[in-house]
C-alpha positions in Angstrom: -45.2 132.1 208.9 -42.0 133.2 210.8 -38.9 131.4 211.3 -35.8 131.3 213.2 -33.1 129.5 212.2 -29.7 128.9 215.0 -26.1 128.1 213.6 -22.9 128.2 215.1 -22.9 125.6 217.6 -19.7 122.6 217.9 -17.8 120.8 220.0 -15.2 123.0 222.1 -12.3 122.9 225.0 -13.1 124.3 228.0 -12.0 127.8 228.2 -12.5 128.4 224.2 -15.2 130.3 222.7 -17.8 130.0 220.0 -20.7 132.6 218.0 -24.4 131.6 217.9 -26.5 132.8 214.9 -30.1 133.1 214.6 -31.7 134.5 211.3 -35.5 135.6 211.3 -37.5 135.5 208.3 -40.7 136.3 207.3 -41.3 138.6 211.0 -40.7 142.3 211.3 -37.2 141.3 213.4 -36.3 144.9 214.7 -39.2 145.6 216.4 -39.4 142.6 218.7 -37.0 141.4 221.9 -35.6 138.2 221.1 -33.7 136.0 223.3 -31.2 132.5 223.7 -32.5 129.4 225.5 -30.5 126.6 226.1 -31.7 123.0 228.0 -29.2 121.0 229.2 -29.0 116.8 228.7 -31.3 114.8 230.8 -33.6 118.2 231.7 -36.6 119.0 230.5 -36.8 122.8 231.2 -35.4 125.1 229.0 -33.5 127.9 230.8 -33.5 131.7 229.4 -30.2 132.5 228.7 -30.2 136.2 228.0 -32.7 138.9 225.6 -32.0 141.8 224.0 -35.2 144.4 223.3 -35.6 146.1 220.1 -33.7 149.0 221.9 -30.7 147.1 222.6 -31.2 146.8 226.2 -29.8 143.4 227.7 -30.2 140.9 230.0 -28.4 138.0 231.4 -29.2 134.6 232.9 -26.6 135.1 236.2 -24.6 132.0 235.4 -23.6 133.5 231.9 -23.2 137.3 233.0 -19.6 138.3 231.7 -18.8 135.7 229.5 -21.8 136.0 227.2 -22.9 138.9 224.8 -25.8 138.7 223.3 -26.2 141.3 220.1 -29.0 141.5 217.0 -28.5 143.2 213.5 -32.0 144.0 211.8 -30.6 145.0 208.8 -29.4 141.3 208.6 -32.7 140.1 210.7 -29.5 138.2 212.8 -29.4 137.6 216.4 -26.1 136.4 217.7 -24.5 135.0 221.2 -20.7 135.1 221.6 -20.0 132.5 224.1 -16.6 133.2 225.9 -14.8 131.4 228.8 -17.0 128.1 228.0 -17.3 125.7 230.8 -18.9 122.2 231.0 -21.9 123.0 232.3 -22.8 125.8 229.2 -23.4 122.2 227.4 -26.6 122.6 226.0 -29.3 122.7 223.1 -29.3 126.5 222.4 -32.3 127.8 221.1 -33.6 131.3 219.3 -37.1 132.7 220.7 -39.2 135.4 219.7 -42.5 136.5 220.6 -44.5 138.9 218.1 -47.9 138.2 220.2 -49.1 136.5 223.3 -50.7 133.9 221.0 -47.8 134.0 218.4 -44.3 132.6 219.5 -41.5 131.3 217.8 -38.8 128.8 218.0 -35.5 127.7 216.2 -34.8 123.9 216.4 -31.6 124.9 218.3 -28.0 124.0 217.8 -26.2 122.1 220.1 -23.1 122.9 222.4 -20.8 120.8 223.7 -18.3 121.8 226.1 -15.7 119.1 226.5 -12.1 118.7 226.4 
């Protein structure tokens, strides 16, 4: 059974930064896209925040597009965001998704972000 697991999140100023982690186990990591989600408080949708494939190609919810980088490492089976230029609004449970299958899916519990000075 595979498993995500997020790290990384806190409490931080406007304007500062902070690193998500996401470590896979028991899933072949490098040869599937994985990807951020993050729902906000009070909403029940979780938005996609970016992906990367298992070529390195990325891709960016607009809101987050150059202040975000999202990055993997298979030899560590890590997937990372680095969050930069953090606003209010980037307040959010952020979440690690993977999908081996249509049938098989995958989901950290998430880490939580608050952006608050």
């Amino acid at each position: 059974q595979g498993q995500l697991v997020e790290s990384g999140g806190g409490l931080v100023e406007p304007g500062g930064s902070l690193n998500l982690s996401c470590v896979a186990s028991e899933m072949m990591f490098s040869l599937y896209t994985v990807a951020w989600y993050r729902q906000a408080p009070g909403k029940q949708r979780r938005e996609l925040v970016a992906y990367i494939n298992r070529f390195g190609t990325t891709n960016y919810t607009t809101s987050v597009e150059g202040r975000f980088i999202i990055s993997r490492d298979n030899a560590k089976n890590t997937l990372y965001l680095q969050m930069n230029s953090l606003k209010p609004e980037d307040t959010a449970v952020y979440y690690c998704y993977t999908e081996v299958t249509m049938n098989v899916k995958y989901w950290g519990r998430g880490t939580l972000v608050t952006v608050s000075s």
